[in-house]
Every structure is written in structure tokens, then in C-alpha cells.
BADRENMAR-247395 format. One line per field, with one value per residue (C-alpha): residue in one letter; x, y, z. Coordinates in steps of 0.001 Angstrom, whole numbers. Example, Ala and Ser with C-alpha at 12.3 -4.5 7.8 and 13.67 -1.06 7.14 Angstrom:
BEGIN
residu <- (A,S)
east <- (12300,13670)
north <- (-4500,-1060)
up <- (7800,7140)
END
This chain:
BEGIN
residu <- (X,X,X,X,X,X,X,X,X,X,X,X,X,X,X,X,X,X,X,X,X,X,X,X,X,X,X,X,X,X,X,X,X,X,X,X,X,X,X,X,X,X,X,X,X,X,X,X,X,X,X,X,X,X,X,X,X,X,X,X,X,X,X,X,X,X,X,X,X,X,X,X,X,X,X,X,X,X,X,X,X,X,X,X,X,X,X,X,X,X,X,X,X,X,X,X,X,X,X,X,X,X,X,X,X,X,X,X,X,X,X,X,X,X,X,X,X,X,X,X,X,X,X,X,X,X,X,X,X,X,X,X,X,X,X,X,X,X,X,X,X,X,X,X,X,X,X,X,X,X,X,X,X,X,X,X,X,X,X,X,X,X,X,X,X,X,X,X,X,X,X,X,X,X,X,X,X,X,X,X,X,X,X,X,X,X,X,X,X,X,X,X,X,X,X,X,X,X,X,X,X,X,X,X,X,X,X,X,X,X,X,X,X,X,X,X,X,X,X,X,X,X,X,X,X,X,X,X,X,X,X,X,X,X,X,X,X,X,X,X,X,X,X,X,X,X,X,X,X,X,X,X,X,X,X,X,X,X,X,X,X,X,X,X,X,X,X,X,X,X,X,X,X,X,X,X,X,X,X,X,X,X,X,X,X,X,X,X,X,X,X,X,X,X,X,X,X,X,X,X,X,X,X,X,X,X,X,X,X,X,X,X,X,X,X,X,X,X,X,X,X,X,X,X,X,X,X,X,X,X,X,X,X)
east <- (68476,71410,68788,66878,70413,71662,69597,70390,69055,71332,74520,74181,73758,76513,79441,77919,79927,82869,81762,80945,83908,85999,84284,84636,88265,88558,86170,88545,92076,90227,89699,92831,95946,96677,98974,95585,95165,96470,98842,96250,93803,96232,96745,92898,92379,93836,91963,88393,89626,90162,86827,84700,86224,85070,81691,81424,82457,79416,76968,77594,78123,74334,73155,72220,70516,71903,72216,74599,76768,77285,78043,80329,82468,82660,83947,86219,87229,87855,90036,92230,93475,94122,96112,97484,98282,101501,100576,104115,105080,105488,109308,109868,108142,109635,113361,112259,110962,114805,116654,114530,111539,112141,115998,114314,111381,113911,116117,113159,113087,116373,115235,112767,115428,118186,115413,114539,118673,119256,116084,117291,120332,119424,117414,119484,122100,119295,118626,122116,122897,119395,120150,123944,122306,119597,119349,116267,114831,116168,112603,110422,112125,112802,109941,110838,110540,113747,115285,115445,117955,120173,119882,122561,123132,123387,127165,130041,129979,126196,126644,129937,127675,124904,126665,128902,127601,126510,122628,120982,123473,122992,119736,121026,118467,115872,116703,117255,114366,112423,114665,113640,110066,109876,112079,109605,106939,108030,108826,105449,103959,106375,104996,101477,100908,102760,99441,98641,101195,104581,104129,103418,105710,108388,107105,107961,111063,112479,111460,113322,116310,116023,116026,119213,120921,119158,121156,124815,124478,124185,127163,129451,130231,131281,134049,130995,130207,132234,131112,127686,128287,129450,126370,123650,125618,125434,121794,121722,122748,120056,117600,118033,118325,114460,113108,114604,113539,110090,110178,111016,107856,105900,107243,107017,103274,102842,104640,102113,99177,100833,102365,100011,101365,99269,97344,94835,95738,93706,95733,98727,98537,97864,101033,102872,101265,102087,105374,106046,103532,106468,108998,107653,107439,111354,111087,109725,112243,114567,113032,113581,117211,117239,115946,117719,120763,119756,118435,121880,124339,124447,124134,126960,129544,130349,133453,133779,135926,133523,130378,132029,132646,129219,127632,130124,129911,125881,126211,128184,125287,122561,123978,125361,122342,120353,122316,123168,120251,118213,120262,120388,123129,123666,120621,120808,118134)
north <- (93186,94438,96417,93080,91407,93883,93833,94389,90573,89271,91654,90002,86500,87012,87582,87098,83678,86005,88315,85270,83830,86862,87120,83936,84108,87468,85960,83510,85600,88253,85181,84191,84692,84769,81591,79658,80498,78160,79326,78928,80999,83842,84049,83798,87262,89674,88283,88446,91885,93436,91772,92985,97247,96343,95256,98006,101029,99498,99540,103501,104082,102180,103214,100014,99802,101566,98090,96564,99404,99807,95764,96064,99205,97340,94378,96287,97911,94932,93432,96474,96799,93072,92986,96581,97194,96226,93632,94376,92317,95068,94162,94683,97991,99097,98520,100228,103397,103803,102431,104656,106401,108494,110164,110705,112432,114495,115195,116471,119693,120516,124670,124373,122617,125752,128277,126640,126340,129824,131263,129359,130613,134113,134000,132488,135132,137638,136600,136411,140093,141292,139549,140781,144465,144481,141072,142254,140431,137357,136459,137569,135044,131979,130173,130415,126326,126194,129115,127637,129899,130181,133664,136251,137267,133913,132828,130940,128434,127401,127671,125756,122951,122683,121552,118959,118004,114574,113964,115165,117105,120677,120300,118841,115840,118211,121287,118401,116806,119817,120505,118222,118391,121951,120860,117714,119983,122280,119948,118650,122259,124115,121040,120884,124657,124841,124830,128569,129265,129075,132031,129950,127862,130642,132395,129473,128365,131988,131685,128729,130005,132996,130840,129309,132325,133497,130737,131015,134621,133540,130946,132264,135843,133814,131544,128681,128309,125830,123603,125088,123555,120420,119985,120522,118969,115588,115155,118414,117178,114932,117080,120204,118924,117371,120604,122153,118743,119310,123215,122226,119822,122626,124827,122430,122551,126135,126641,124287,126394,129595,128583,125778,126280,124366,122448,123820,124554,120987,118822,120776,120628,117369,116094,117735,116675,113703,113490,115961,113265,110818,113182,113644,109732,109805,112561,110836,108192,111053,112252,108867,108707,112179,111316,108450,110030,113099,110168,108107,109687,113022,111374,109439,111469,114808,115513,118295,115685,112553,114800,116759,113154,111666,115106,114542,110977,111891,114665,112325,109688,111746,114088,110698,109059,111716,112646,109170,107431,105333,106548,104375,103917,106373,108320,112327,111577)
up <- (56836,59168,60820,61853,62955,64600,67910,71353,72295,69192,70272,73961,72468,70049,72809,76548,76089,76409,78944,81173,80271,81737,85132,85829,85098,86852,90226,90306,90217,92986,95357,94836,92939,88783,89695,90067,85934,83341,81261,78562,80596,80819,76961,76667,79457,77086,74274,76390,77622,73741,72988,76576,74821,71638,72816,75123,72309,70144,72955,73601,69395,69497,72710,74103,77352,80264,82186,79631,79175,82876,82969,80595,82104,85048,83507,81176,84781,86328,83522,83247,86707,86793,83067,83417,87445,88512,91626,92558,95845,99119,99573,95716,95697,98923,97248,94127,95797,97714,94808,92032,92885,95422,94470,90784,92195,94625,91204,89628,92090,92012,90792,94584,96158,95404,95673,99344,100218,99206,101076,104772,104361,103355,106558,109276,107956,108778,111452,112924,111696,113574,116847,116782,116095,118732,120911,121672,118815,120007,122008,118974,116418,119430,121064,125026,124901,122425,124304,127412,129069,125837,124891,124183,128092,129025,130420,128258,130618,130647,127198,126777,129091,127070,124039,125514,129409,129385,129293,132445,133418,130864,129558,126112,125686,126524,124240,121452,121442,121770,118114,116432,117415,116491,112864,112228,112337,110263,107997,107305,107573,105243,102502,102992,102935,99293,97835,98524,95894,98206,100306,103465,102674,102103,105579,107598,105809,106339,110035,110703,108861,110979,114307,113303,112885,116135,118132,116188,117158,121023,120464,117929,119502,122755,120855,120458,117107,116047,118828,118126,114992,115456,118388,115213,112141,113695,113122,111327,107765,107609,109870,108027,104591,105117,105661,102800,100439,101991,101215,97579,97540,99018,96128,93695,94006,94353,91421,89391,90822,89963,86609,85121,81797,79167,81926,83900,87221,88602,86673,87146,91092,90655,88447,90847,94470,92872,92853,96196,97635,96590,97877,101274,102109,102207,104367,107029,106559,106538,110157,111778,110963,112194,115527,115839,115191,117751,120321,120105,118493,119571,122989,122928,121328,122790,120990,118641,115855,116246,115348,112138,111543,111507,110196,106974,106748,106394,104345,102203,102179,101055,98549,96575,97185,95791,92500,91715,92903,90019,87594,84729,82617,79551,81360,82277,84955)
END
């Protein structure tokens, strides 16, 4: 007898009151909002949603025709994203990413991030002993368009010019924005090649390191370095500290491909794109400040004091931000 009642006709009459039911309430909240819904109508969607599963486990147990099964998947779809995903307004989720998401994710790396800080400074030391030992190697580790007449024969006073001449007059707008061009770029580079297990990632980071301490060998042997200093720090702090976030994203990744642990190496790569992903959107927020502070600030104050100022004030800014950042209270995160 349960043979002859349980048929796919009487399964679709029994509950297609429900499945109609559903869509129509789900039509109705894609065309519009789930304000239009009664408050009795959004009781009654979780209730059709539980019942749309149930129906849809039976028809695969049974293997009911293809048809129905692939109905009901897309209902059970369609209910699940509209119960389940969080239709949070774009201001709301904007705040929570800067007031939560994105210092979390950045907390999450700290082993890449000290792996990436020691590495750039390990190289720009390098680099700075090489070039003091044969300057000859200052052309192979600068690009000619950063270079731009700064090299270790060039005079105190061109040098002395370049860091504190007002725009137009030494070259400074140009060498800076040619900076931060080169930095931007490495930025997004020494991330999106983390996949290939870090090495890239570690190549490039190391060469940029190594152009740092290229150009403090030019300026500090000639009694410039503090000014040298003072000239980068101002957009620096925030400049610098995005490539070496964005090296720790790139790392992040590479070490999930190398090191999968339990995972495969797919789902690894994946957990972690996920949140370097995260990561690298306040990069880019990062990089505007950056230029803005190279396009204005630097600009506009040429004085040794006012630039340690601003370079502290936003060293200040981020390392708070990121180690207290989201932090709820009583949690270690």
C-alpha cells in the first residue's frame, strides 16, 4: 500500500502548494525588497524553505525525475541566499570592513608580515653594503628612470636640492612620482605572484629592499641621510608598509600551496586567497593615502622636523589601527 501512495504525481500533489507558495514569495522579494513581506510572510519563508530541503532530500533518496529535482535545487537555491546572505547595506559593509574586517585579516599574517619586514630590511642593508663596496652596482639594482642623475658621483649639492628645492625647481615631483609608481607596482606584483610558492614574491621584495639601500648609500656617505630620510618617511610609513602587508598576502598564499596541511592544496589556496584577497583591498586604500600624501604633503613641507612629524604621526596611525583594530572586548584577536 505505501508503494501505491507513494508516487511521484502524489509527492508533487502533496507539497507543490508549498513550492508555489515560496516562489511567489521569493519573485516578489527579487523584484523588490523583503520590506514588501508581511511580517507573517517572513515567519512563513523559513518554514517553506525547511519544507522545499525536505522535499528535495526525498526526491534524490527516490530518484524522482530529473526535472523536479533540478526545480527544487533551484528553489532551495533561491531561498538560501535570500534567508542566509547578509543583504548588508554598502555604507554598513564599507564601515565594517575598516572597523573589523580588514585589521583582523592583516592580524592574521603577522608570521608573513615579520618574515616580509625582516627580508626588506635584510636587503636594503645589502644593498647599501654592495653599493658602498663597488658603486658600480648601483646601475644594475636602480632603473635609470628612478636614478635620474642620483647616483654615488653625483654632487652634495644636487643632492642636498633634490630633497628640499621646491617643485620644479630639483626634479623632486618628478623622481616622486616616478616612486611611487615603481612602489604601487610592486605592490600589486609582489601579491599576485605569491602563488608560485613565495619565491617571486621574495625576488621582488628583496629587490626593492635592495634599491632602498642603493639610494641611502648615495645620500648617507655625503651627510644626507637623515634628510634622505625624512624626504621618504613622509609618505614612506604608509608607502612602504603596503608593500610589505602585500608581501605577507603574497606569502600567505604561498605558504598554503606549499604547506596545505590537512587540506588539499585547492582548498588551502583558496582559504587563504581569501583572506589576502581581503588584505589587498586596504592596500589600495593604503596607496591612495600614499599618493596623496607624496602629491601634497611632501610638496608642501620641505623641512626636515615637519616630515619626521607626519611620517610618525602615520606610523602611529597604522600600527594602532592594525593591532587594535576590531578587537572585541575580552578577545585575543
Amino acid at each position: 500500500m505505501t508503494d501505491a501512495i507513494f508516487t511521484p504525481n502524489h509527492f508533487r500533489a502533496e507539497r507543490e502548494g508549498d513550492w508555489a507558495r515560496l516562489e511567489t514569495l521569493l519573485n516578489r522579494v527579487e523584484k523588490g525588497s523583503a520590506r514588501k513581506l508581511t511580517e507573517a510572510e517572513l515567519v512563513e519563508l523559513p518554514r517553506l524553505y525547511r519544507a522545499t530541503l525536505s522535499a528535495l532530500s526525498i526526491a534524490r533518496e527516490t530518484s524522482l525525475d530529473a526535472d523536479l529535482i533540478g526545480y527544487l535545487e533551484q528553489l532551495s537555491s533561491r531561498a538560501y541566499f535570500l534567508l542566509y546572505s547578509a543583504r548588508e547595506p554598502w555604507g554598513r559593509a564599507v564601515m565594517r570592513f575598516f572597523a573589523r574586517d580588514w585589521p583582523v585579516a592583516v592580524r592574521g599574517m603577522v608570521p608573513e608580515i615579520l618574515l616580509a619586514l625582516l627580508l626588506f630590511v635584510a636587503s636594503a642593508a645589502a644593498g647599501y653594503a654592495l653599493i658602498l663596496a663597488d658603486p658600480g652596482w648601483f646601475d644594475a639594482i636602480v632603473p635609470p628612470g628612478l636614478a635620474n642623475g642620483r647616483n654615488p658621483q653625483a654632487a652634495v649639492q644636487f643632492l642636498r636640492g633634490t630633497l628640499y628645492d621646491a617643485p620644479g625647481e630639483g626634479g623632486l615631483e618628478v623622481f616622486a612620482t616616478a616612486l611611487f609608481t615603481h612602489n604601487a607596482q610592486i605592490s600589486i606584483l609582489v601579491f599576485a605572484l605569491g602563488f608560485a610558492f613565495g619565491v617571486p614574491t621574495m625576488l621582488l621584495l628583496a629587490s626593492n629592499g635592495a634599491l632602498l639601500g642603493a639610494f641611502y648609500a648615495v645620500y648617507l656617505p655625503k651627510g644626507l641621510g637623515w634628510g634622505l630620510t625624512g624626504w621618504l618617511m613622509i609618505h614612506g610609513t604608509t608607502e612602504l608598509t603596503a608593500i610589505i602587508v602585500s608581501a605577507a598576502a603574497g606569502f600567505h598564499i604561498g605558504r598554503a600551496v606549499a604547506f596545505p596541511g590537512e587540506r588539499n592544496r585547492l582548498s588551502a589556496a583558496k582559504a587563504a586567497g581569501e583572506r589576502a584577497a581581503l588584505v589587498m583591498i586596504g592596500v589600495v586604500v593604503m596607496l591612495l593615502v600614499a599618493g596623496l600624501l607624496e602629491g601634497f604633503g611632501r610638496q608642501l613641507v620641505r623641512t626636515d622636523d615637519g616630515r619626521f612629524a607626519i611620517a610618525a604621526a602615520m606610523l602611529a596611525l597604522w600600527t594602532v589601527y592594525f593591532a587594535f583594530g576590531g578587537r572585541r572586548r575580552g578577545s585575543p584577536r
